[in-house]
Chimera marker file (.cmm) of the C-alpha trace (Angstrom):
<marker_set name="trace">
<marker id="1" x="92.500" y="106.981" z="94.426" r="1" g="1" b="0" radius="0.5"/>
<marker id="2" x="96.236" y="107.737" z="94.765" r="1" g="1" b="0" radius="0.5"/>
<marker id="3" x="97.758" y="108.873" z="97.624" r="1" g="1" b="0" radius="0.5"/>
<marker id="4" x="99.694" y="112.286" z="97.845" r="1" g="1" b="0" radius="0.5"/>
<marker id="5" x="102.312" y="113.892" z="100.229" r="1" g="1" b="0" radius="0.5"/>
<marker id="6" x="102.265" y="117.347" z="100.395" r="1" g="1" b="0" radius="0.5"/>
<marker id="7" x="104.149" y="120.045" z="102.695" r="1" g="1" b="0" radius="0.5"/>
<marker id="8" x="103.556" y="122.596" z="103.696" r="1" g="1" b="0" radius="0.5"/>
<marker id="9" x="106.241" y="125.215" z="103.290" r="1" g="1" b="0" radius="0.5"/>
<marker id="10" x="105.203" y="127.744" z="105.703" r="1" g="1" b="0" radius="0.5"/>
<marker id="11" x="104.842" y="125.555" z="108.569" r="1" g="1" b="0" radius="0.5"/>
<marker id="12" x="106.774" y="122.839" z="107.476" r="1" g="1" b="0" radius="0.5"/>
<marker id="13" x="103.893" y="120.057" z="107.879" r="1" g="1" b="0" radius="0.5"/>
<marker id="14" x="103.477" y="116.931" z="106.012" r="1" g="1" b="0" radius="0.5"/>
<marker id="15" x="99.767" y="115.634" z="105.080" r="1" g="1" b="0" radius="0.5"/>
<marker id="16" x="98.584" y="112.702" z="102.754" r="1" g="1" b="0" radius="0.5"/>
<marker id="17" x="95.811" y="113.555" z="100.919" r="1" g="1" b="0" radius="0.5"/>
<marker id="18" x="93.851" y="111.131" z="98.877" r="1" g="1" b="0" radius="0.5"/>
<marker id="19" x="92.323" y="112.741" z="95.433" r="1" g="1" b="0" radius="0.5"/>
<marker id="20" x="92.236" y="112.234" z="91.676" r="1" g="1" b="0" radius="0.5"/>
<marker id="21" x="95.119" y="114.182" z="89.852" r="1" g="1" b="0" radius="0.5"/>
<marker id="22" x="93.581" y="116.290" z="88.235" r="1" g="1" b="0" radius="0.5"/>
<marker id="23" x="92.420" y="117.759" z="91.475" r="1" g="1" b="0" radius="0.5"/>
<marker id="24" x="95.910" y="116.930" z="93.159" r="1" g="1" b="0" radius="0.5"/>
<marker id="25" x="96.964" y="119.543" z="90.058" r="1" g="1" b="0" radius="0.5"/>
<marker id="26" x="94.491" y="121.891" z="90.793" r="1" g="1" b="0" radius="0.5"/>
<marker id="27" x="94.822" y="122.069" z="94.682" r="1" g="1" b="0" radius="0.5"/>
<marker id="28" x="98.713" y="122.828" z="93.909" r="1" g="1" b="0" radius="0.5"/>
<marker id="29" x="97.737" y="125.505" z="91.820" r="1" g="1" b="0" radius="0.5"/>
<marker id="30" x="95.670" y="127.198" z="94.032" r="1" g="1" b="0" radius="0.5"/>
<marker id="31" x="97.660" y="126.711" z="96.568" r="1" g="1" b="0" radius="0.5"/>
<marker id="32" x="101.125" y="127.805" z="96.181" r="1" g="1" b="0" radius="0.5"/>
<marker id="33" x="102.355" y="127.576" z="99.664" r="1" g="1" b="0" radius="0.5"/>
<marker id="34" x="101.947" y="123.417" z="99.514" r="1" g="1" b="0" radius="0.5"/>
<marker id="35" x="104.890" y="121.298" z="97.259" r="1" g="1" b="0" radius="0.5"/>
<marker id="36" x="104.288" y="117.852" z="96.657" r="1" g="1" b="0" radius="0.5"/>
<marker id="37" x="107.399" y="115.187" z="98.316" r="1" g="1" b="0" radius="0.5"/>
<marker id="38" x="107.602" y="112.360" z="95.529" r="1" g="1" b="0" radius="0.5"/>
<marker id="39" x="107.190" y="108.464" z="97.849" r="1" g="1" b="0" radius="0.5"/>
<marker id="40" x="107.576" y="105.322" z="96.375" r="1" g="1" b="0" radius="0.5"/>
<marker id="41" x="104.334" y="103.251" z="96.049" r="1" g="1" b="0" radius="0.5"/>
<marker id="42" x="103.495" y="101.130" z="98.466" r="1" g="1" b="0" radius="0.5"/>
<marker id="43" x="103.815" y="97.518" z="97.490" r="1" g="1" b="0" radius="0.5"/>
<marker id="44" x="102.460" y="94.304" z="98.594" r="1" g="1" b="0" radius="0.5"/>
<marker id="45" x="104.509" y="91.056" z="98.116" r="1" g="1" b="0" radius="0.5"/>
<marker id="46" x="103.465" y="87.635" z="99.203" r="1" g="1" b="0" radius="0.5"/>
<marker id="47" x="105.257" y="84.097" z="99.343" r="1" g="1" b="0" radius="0.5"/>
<marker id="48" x="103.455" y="82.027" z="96.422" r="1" g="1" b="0" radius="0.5"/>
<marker id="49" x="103.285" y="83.106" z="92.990" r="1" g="1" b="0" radius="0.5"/>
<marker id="50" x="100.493" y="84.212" z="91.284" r="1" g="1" b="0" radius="0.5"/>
<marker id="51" x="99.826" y="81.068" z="89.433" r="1" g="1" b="0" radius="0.5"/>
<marker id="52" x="100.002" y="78.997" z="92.643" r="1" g="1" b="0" radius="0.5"/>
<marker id="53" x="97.581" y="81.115" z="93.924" r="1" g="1" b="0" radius="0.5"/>
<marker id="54" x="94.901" y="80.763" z="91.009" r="1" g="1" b="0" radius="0.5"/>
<marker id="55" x="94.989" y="76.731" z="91.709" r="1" g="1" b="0" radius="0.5"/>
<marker id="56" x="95.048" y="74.347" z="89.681" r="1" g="1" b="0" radius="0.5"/>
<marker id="57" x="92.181" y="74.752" z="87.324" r="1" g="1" b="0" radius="0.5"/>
<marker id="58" x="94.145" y="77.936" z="85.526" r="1" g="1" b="0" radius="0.5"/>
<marker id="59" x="97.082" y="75.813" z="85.503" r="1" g="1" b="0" radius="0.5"/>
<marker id="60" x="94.741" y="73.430" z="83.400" r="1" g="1" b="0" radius="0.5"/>
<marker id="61" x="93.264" y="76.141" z="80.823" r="1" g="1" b="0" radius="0.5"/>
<marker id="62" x="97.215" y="76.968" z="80.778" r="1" g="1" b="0" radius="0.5"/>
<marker id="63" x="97.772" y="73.525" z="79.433" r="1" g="1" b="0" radius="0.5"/>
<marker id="64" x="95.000" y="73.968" z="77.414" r="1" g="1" b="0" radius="0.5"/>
<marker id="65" x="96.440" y="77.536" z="75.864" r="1" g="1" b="0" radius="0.5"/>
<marker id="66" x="99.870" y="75.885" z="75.272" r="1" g="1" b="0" radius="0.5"/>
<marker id="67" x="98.402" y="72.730" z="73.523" r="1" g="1" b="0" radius="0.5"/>
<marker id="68" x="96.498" y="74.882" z="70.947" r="1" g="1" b="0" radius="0.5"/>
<marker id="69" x="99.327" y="77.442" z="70.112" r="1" g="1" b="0" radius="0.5"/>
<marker id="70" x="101.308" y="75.718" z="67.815" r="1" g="1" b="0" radius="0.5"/>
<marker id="71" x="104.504" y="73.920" z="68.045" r="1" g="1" b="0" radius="0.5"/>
<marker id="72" x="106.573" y="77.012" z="68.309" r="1" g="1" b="0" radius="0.5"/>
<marker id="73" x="104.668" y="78.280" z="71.455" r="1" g="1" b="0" radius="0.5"/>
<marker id="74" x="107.084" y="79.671" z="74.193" r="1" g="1" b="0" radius="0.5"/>
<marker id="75" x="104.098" y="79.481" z="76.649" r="1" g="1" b="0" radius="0.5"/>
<marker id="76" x="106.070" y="78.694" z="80.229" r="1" g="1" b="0" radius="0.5"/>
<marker id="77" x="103.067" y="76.367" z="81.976" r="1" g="1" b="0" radius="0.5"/>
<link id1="1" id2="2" r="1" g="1" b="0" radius="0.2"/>
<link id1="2" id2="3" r="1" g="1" b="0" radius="0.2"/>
<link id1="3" id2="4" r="1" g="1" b="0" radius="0.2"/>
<link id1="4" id2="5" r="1" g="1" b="0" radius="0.2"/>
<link id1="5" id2="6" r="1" g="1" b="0" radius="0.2"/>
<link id1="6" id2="7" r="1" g="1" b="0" radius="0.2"/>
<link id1="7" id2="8" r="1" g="1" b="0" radius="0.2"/>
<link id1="8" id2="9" r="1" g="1" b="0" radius="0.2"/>
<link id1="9" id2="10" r="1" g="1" b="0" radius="0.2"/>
<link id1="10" id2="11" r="1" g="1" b="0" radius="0.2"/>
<link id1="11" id2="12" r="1" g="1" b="0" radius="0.2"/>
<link id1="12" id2="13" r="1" g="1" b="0" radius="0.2"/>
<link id1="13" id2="14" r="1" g="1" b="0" radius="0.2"/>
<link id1="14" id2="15" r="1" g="1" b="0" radius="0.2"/>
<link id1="15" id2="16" r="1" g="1" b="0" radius="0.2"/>
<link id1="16" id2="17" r="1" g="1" b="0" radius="0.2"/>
<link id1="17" id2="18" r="1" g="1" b="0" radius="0.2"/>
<link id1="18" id2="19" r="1" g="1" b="0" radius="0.2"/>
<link id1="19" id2="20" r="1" g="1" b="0" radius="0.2"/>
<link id1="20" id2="21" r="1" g="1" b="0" radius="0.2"/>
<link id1="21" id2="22" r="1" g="1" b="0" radius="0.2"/>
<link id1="22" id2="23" r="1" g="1" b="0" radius="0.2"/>
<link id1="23" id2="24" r="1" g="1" b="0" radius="0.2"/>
<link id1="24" id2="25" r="1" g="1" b="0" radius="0.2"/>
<link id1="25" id2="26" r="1" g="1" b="0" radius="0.2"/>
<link id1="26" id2="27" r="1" g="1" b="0" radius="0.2"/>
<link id1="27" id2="28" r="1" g="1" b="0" radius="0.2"/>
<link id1="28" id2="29" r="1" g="1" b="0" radius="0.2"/>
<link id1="29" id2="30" r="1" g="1" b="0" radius="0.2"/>
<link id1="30" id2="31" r="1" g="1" b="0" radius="0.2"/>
<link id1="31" id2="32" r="1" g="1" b="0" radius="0.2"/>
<link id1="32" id2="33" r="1" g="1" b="0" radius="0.2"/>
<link id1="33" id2="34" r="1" g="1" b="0" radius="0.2"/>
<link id1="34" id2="35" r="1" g="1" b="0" radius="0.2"/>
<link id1="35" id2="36" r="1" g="1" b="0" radius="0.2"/>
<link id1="36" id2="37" r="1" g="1" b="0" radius="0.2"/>
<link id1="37" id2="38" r="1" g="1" b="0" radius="0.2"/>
<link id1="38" id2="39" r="1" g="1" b="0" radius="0.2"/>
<link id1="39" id2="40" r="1" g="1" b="0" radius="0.2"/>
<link id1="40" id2="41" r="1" g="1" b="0" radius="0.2"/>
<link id1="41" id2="42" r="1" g="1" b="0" radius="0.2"/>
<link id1="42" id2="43" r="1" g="1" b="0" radius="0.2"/>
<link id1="43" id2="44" r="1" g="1" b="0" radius="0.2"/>
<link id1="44" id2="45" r="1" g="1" b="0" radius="0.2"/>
<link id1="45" id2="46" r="1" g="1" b="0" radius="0.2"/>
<link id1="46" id2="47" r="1" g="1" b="0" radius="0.2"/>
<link id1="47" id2="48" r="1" g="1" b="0" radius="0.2"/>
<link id1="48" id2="49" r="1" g="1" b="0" radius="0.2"/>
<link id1="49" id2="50" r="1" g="1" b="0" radius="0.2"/>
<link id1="50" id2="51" r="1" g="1" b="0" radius="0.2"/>
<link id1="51" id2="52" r="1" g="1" b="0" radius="0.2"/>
<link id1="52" id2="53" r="1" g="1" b="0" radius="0.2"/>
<link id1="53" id2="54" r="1" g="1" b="0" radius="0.2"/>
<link id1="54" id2="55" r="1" g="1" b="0" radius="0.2"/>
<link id1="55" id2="56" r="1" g="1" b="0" radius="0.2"/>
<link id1="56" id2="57" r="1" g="1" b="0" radius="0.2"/>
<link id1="57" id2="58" r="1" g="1" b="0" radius="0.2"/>
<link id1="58" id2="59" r="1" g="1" b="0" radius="0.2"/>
<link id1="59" id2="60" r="1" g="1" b="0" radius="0.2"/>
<link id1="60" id2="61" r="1" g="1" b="0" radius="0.2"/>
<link id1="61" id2="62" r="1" g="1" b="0" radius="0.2"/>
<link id1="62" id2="63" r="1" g="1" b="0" radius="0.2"/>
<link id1="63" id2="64" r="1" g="1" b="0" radius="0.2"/>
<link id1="64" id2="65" r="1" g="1" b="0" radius="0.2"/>
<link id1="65" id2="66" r="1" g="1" b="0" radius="0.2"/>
<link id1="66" id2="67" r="1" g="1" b="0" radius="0.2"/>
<link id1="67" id2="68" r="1" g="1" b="0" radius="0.2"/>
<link id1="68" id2="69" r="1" g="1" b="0" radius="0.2"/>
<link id1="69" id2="70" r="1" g="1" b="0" radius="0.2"/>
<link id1="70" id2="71" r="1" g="1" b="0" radius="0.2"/>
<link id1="71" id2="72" r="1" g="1" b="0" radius="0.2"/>
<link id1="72" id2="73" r="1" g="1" b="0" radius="0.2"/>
<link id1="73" id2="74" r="1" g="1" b="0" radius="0.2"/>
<link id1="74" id2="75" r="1" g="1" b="0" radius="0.2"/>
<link id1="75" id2="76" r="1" g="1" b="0" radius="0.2"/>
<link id1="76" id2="77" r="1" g="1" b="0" radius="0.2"/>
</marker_set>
């Protein structure tokens, strides 16, 4: 479920709400006092790549994929 910020522009409080948007839609139509503050998502980065991290068994059926594709394949293994 995505995360919204929402303030409140009577009292000038933030809150993060978690709910589906089509209730995040409804809420602010209801409620006409809140307006929602547009945040970046929150992203998670780590060191290794992705296909270092599947091991080497993907990096095999990668071989595999490249092998059968044709002599033209741009496959990066």
């Amino acid at each position: 479920m995505p995360v919204y910020t929402l303030r409140n522009n009577k009292t000038d409080e933030y809150y993060e709400v978690t709910m589906s948007y089509d209730e995040f839609k409804q809420f602010l139509e209801e409620n006409k006092n809140f307006s929602y503050i547009p945040k970046m998502p929150a992203t998670v980065t780590g060191r290794m790549s992705t296909h270092r991290m599947a091991g080497s068994e993907w990096q095999d059926v990668l071989k595999k994929i490249k092998k059968g594709s044709g002599r033209n394949s741009k496959i990066n293994v």
